[in-house]
C-alpha positions as CSV (number, residue, x, y, z in Angstrom):
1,X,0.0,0.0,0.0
2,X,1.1,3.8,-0.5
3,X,1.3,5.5,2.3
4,X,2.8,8.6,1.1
5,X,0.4,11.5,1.7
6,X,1.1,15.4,1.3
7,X,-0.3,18.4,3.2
8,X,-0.9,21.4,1.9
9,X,-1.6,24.6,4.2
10,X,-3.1,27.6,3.2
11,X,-1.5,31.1,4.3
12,X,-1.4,34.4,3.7
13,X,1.3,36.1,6.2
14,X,4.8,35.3,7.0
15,X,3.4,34.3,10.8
16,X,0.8,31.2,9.3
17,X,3.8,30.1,7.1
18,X,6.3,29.6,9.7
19,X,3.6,28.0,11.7
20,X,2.7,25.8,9.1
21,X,6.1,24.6,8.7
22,X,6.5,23.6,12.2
23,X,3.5,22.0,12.5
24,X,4.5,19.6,9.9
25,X,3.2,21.2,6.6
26,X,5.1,19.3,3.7
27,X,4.0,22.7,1.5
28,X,2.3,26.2,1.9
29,X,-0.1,27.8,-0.8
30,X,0.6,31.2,-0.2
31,X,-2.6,33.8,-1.0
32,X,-3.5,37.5,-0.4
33,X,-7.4,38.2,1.7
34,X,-8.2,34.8,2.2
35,X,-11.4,36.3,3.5
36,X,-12.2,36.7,0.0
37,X,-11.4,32.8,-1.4
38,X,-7.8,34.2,-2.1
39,X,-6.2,36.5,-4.4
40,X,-2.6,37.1,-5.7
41,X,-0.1,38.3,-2.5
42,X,2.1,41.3,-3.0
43,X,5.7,40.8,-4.3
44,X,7.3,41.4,-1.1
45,X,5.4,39.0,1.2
46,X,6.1,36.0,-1.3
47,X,9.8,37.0,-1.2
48,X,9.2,37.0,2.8
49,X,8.0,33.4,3.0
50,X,10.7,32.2,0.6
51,X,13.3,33.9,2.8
52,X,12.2,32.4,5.9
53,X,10.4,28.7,5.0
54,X,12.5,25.8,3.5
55,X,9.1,23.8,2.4
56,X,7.9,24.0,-0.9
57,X,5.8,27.3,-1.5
58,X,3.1,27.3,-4.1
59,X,1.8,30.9,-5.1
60,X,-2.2,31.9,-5.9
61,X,-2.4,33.6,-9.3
62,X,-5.5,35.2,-9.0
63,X,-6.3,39.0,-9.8
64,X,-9.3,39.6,-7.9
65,X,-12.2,37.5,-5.9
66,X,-15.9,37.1,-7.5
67,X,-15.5,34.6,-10.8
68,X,-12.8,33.3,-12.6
69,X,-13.5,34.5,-16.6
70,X,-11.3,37.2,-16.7
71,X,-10.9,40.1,-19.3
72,X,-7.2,40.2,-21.9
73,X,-6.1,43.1,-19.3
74,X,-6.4,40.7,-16.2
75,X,-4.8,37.9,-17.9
76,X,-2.0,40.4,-18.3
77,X,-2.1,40.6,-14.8
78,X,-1.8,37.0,-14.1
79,X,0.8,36.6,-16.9
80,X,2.9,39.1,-15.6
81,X,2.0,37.7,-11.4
82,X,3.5,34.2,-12.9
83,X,6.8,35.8,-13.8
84,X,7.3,37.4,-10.6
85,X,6.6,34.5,-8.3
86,X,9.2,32.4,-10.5
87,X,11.8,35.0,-9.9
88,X,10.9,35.3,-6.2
89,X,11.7,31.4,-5.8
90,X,8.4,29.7,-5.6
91,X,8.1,26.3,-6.6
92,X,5.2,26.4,-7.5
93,X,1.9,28.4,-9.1
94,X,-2.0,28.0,-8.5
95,X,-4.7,29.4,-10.6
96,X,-7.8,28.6,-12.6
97,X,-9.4,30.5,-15.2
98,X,-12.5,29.5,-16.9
99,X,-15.0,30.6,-20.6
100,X,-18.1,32.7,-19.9
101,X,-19.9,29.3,-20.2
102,X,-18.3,27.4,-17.4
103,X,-15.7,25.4,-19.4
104,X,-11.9,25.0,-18.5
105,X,-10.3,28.2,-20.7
106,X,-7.5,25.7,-21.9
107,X,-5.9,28.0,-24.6
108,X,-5.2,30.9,-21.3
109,X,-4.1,27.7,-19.2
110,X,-1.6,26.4,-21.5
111,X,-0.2,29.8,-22.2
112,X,0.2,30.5,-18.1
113,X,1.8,26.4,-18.1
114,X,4.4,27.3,-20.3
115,X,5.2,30.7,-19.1
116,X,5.4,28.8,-15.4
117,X,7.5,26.2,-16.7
118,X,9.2,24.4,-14.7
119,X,7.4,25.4,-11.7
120,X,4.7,22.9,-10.5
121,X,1.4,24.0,-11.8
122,X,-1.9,23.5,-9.6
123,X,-5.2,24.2,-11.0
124,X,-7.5,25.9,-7.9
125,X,-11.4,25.0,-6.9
126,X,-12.6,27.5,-10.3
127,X,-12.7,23.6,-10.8
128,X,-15.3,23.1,-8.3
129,X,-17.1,25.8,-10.4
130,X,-17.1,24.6,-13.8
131,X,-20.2,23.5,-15.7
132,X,-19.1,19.6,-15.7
133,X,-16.5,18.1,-13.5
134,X,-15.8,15.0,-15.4
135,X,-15.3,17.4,-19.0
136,X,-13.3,20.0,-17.2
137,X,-10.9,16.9,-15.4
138,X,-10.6,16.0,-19.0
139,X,-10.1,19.2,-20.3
140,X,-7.1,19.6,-17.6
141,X,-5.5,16.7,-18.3
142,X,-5.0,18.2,-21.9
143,X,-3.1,20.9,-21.0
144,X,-0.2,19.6,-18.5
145,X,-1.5,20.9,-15.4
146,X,0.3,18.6,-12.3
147,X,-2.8,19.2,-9.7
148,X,-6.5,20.1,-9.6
149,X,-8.1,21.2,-6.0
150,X,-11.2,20.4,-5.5
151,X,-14.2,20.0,-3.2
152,X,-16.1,17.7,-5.7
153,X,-18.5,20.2,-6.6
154,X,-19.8,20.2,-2.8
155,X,-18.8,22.9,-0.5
156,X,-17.1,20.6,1.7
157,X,-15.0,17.7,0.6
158,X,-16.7,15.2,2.7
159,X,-20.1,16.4,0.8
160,X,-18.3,15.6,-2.2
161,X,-16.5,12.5,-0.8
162,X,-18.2,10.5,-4.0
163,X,-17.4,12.9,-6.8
164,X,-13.8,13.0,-5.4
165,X,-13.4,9.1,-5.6
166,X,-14.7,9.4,-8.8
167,X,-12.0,11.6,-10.0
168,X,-9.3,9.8,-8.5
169,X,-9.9,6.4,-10.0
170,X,-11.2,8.5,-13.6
171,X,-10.1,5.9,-16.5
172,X,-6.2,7.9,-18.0
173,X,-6.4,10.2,-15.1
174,X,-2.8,11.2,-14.1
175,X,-3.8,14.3,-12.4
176,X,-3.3,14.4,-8.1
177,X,-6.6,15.3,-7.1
178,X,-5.9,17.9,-4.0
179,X,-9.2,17.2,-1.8
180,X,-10.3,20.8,0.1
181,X,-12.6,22.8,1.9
182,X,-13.3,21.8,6.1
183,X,-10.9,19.2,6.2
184,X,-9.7,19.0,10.1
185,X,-8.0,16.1,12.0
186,X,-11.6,14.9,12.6
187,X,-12.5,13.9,9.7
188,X,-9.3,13.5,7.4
189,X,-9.2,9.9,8.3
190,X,-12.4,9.3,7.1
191,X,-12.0,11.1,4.0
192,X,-9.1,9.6,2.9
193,X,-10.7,6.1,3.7
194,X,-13.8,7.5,1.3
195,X,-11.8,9.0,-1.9
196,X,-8.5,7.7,-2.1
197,X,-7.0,10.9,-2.4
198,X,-3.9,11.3,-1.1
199,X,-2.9,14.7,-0.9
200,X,-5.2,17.7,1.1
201,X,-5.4,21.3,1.5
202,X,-6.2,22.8,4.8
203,X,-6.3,25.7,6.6
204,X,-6.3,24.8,10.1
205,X,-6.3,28.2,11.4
206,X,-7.4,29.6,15.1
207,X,-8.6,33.8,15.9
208,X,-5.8,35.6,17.8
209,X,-6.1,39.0,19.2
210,X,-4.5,41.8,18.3
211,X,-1.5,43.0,20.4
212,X,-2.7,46.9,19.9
213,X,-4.2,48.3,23.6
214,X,-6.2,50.7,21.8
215,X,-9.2,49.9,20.4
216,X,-11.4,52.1,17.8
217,X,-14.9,50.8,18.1
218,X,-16.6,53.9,16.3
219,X,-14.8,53.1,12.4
220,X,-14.4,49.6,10.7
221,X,-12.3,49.3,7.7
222,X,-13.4,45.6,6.4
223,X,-16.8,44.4,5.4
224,X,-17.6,42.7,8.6
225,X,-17.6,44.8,11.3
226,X,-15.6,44.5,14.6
227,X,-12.9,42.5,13.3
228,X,-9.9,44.7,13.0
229,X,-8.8,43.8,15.9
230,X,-8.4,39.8,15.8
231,X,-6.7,37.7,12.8
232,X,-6.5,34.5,11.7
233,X,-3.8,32.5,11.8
234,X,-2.5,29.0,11.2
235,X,-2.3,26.8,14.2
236,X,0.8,24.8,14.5
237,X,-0.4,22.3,17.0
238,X,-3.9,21.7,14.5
239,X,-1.7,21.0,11.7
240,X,0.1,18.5,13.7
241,X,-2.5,16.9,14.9
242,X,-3.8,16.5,11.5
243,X,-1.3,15.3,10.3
244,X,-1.1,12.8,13.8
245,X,-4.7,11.6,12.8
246,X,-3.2,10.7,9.1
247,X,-0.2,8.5,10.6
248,X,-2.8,6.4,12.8
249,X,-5.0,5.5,10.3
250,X,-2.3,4.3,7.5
251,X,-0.9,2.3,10.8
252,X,-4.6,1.2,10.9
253,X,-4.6,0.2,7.4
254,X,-1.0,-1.9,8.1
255,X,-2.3,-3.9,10.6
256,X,-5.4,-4.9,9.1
257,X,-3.3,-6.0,5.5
């Protein structure tokens, strides 16, 4: 049996990345506002994490929240975001981009493939919002891309446990299927017993206060209210037990051989 399995963390701040890395993380995917499903982060806090994390670093591609069909001056964007993360030293890029009728746009994604080349090339939950999962896996598998994250369609993964097993054991597919969305040391065990998949993105992160004594109740800056004083960031010891909950059940799965 293979036993190897790979966890992906989501961050966006130097703080998460480093935690992530001691926890265990075998690689970050490193995002701007995560609050909004992730956008591209600046130039200076990818070169940052590279500086300070020895794991692999994967970087989001993405040029703003809301949809993924995006206009020639936004593909620009992405085109010219690609460049800079592969001089900054990631190993790695994530986007998605997809037509105004919810097909895979293969032409952009073989254009921002080969401008990423070498770097390891994942293609992020616009997946999970295609018009047909099954066409779009196909559809990905034409143009080179190493990864696809997905939910299977479901918000969470263990809603989409079925579609997920379904894309792992697709007839030619040679694609790793990245399960996401609420996957905790709870229920990783199960869900990996359910798919097959064998490599998950999490974000296992916990509220921490901010440090500042002075609070300004009468003005909020974000789109929810009261929150500028508390952030989000990942917890080392949930990673770790994660990843805890994962070496049990392939010792499980020895035993019982």
């Amino acid at each position: 049996m293979n036993t190897s399995f790979t966890l992906e963390v989501c961050v966006d701040s130097v703080e998460s990345a480093l935690a992530a890395q001691r926890g265990g993380a075998h690689r970050v995917e490193l995002c701007g506002a995560l609050a909004d499903g992730g956008i591209t982060p600046s130039a200076g806090l990818i070169a940052m994490v590279r500086e300070k994390i020895n794991i692999a670093l994967h970087v989001m591609v993405r040029p703003r929240n809301s949809d993924f069909y995006y206009s020639e001056d936004e593909f620009k964007v992405m085109q010219s975001d690609v460049e800079t993360a592969k001089k900054l030293g990631a190993d790695g890029v994530v986007f998605g981009i997809l037509d105004a009728n919810g097909r895979v746009d293969t032409r952009r994604t073989k254009q921002l493939l080969q401008l990423a080349s070498p770097l390891n090339v994942t293609f992020h939950r616009a997946f999970d919002m295609s018009r047909d999962l099954r066409q779009s896996l196909d559809d990905l598998r034409e143009t080179g891309v190493h990864r696809v994250l997905t939910s299977g369609g479901k918000q969470t993964a263990l809603q989409g446990a079925a579609t997920l097993k379904e894309l792992v054991d697709a007839p030619g597919n040679n694609l790793v299927i990245m399960a996401a969305s609420g996957i905790e040391e709870q229920n990783v065990a199960e869900l990996l017993a359910r798919t097959g998949v064998r490599e998950v993105h999490a974000s296992l992160r916990a509220t921490v206060p901010s440090l500042m004594r002075y609070h300004n109740a009468r003005v909020s800056m974000g789109t929810t209210q009261s929150k500028e004083y508390e952030r989000l960031v990942v917890d080392e010891e949930k990673v770790r037990k994660l990843l805890l909950a994962v070496s049990n059940r392939q010792s499980e799965s020895s035993l019982h051989r």
